[in-house]
N, C-alpha and C positions, 0 to 999 in steps of 0.2 A: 207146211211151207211149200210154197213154187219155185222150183229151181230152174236155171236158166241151162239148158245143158245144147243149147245147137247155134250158139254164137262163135261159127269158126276162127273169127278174126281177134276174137280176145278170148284171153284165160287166164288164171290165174293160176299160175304153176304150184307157188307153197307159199307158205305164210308161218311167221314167227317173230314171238318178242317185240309185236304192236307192229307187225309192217308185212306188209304182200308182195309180191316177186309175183309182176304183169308180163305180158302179149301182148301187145297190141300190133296188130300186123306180126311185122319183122322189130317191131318197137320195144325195147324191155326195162321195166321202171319198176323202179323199189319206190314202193309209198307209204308213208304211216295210215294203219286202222286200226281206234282204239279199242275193238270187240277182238281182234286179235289177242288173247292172254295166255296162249300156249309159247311153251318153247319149243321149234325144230329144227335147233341148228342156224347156224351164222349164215343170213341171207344176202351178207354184203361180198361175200365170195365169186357169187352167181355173175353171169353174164349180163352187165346192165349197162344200158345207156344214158339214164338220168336214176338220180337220187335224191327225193327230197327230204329236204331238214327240215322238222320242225324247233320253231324257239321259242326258247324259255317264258319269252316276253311277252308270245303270241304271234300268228303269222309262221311265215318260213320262208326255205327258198329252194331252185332246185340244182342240184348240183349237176352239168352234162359231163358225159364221158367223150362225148361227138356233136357234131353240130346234128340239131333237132327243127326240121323246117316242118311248119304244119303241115299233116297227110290226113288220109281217105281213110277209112277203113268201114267194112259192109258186113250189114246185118241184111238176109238172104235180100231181098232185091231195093234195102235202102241203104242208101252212101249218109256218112258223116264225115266231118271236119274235124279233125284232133288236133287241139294245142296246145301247146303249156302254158295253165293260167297259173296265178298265186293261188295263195292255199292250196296246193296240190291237185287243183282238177284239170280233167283235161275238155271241158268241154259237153260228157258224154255221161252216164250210169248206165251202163250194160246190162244192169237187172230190168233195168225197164223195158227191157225185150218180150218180158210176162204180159207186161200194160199194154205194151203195140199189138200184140196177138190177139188179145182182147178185145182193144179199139176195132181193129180190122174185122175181124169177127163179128161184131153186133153192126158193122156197116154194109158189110159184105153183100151184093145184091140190089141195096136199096136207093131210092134213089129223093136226090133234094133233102138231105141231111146235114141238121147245122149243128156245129161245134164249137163249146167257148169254150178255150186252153188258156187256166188260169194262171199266174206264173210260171209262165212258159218255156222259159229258157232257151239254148239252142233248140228246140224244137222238135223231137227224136218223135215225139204225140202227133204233134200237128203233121210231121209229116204220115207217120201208119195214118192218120184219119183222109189226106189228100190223097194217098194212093188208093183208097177203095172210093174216090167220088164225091166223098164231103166237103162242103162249104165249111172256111175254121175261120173264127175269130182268135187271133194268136196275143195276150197279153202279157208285158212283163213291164215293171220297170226302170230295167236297165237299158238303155241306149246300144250300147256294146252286145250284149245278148239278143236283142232286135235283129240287130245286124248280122249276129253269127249267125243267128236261125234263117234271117234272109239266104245266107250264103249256104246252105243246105239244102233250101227249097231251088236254089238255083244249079247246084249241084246233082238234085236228083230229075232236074227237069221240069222241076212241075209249077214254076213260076206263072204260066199261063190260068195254072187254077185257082178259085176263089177262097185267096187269102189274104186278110186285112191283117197289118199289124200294127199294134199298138200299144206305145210307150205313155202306161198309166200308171199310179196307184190303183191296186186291184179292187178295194173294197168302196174308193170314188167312181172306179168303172163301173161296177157291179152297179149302183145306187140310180147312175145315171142310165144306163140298161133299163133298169124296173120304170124308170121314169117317160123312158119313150117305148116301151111295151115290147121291147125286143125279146125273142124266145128262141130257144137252143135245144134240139134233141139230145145233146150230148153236156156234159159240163166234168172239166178234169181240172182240178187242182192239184196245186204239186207245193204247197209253202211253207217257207223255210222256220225256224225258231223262232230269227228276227232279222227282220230288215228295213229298209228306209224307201220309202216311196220317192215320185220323181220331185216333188217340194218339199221333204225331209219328212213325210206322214212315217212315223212311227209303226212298224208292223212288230205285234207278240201273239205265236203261236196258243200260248194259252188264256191271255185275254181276248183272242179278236175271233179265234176260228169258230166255238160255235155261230155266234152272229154272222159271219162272214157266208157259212153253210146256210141259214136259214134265212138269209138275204138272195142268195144261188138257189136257191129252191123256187124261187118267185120267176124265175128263168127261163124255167123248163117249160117245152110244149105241152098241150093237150095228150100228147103221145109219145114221150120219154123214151130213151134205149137206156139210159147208163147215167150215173153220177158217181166220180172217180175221186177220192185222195188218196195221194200220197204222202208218208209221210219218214224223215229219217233222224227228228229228234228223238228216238229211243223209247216212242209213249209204244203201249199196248195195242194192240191191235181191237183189242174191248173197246179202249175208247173212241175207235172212229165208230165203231158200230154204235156204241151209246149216241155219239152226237148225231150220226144219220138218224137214227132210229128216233128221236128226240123232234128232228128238224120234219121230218119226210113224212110227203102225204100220202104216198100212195109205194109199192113197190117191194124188194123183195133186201133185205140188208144180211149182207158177209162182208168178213174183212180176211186177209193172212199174209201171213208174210213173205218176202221175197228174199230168194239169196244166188247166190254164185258157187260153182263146185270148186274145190281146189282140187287142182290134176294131182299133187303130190300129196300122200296119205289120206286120198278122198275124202277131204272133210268137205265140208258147207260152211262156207262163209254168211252169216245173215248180214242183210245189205238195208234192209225199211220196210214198212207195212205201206198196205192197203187197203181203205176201204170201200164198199162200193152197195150201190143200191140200184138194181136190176129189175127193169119195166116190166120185161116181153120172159 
């Protein structure tokens, strides 16, 4: 496992009885996680500012102790936008600190490097690949997530750099891509279990993703750095390797997982896998 241990802006203090006691800044929130199955004592004690509930029904909400205006918070020299969305997110996964180090890493130096960031989201990718000089094509299709990620690139400065964004279904992007011959040194996908594209396209993790990979393969340049997923429906780290390995023509295949330390009784928190097929 890769753990995240130099993200000074967030932490995760302790964790008990399906729920984590955050940092974020000077920010502190109680959230349900359902890998969480220890007991450590009553976390609703603790110093918090929001609490969210989840219901029975499905969904939740969050309960504030103070008013909560969206803030910044920095991972070494990039800014983010925190907020409180539904279902408990805030915008961010702080494990994907592993993935940015990475991106930056295989960019580092070089130069006229293209990037497709597949459901994209606020943008945490896109932005580690535009700090080392990458061209990013940033996809999602959510309206609202476009826009946050906009406000992040604008946030850290780097709106001047070339970044197209666009509000697609991923797998009719992808199609129409292969169609006008367009090619990417880079390709990151980040996608969810299930979701609904921007005309109600049906997206299921384990119907669509191998095809979805082996449609992305057709992408890549003559000269490859990286091909990323991530993933936090609970599958194996085995199977992203199997479907690379499966899809891929050329290149080198690992996956493992990513997690978070908790400051109180050093545990690790596991957060999602990744896998990845490595050119150079």
């Amino acid at each position: 496992m890769k753990v995240v241990n130099d993200f000074k802006d967030y932490e995760i203090i302790d964790s008990s009885l399906g729920m984590k006691y955050e940092r974020w800044g000077n920010i502190y929130l109680l959230r349900p996680d359902p890998l969480v199955m220890w007991d450590n004592g009553n976390l609703f004690t603790k110093k918090l500012d929001a609490i969210y509930y989840r219901s029975s029904t499905g969904g939740g909400h969050w309960e504030n102790k103070r008013e909560i205006k969206p803030f910044v918070i920095n991972y070494k020299d990039l800014k983010f936008n925190i907020k409180q969305m539904g279902f408990k997110h805030t915008g961010l996964f702080p494990e994907q600190a592993i993935n940015w180090n990475l991106l930056r890493e295989k960019i580092k130096g070089k130069k006229n490097i293209r990037v497709l960031n597949l459901f994209a989201y606020t943008g945490g990718a896109s932005l580690a690949c535009l700090k080392e000089g990458a061209s990013v094509v940033h996809v999602d299709s959510s309206k609202g997530m476009i826009e946050w990620a906009k406000e992040n690139v604008k946030l850290n400065k780097l709106e001047d750099l070339s970044i197209r964004f666009i509000v697609d279904d991923v797998l009719k992007f992808v199609k129409r891509e292969i169609r006008r011959g367009n090619k990417y040194d880079i390709v990151i996908m980040d996608p969810p279990s299930y979701g609904k594209g921007v005309n109600g396209e049906i997206w299921s993790l384990e119907k669509d993703l191998f095809n979805l990979v082996k449609l992305t393969q057709e992408l890549l340049s003559d000269h490859p750095l990286l091909f990323m997923i991530n993933s936090y429906s609970g599958l194996s780290p085995i199977i992203l390797e199997n479907i690379l390995s499966l899809t891929k023509q050329k290149g080198k295949v690992s996956s493992y997982e990513i997690g978070l330390p908790i400051t109180n009784k050093k545990l690790v928190l596991p957060c999602g896998i990744t896998g990845i097929i490595e050119y150079e």
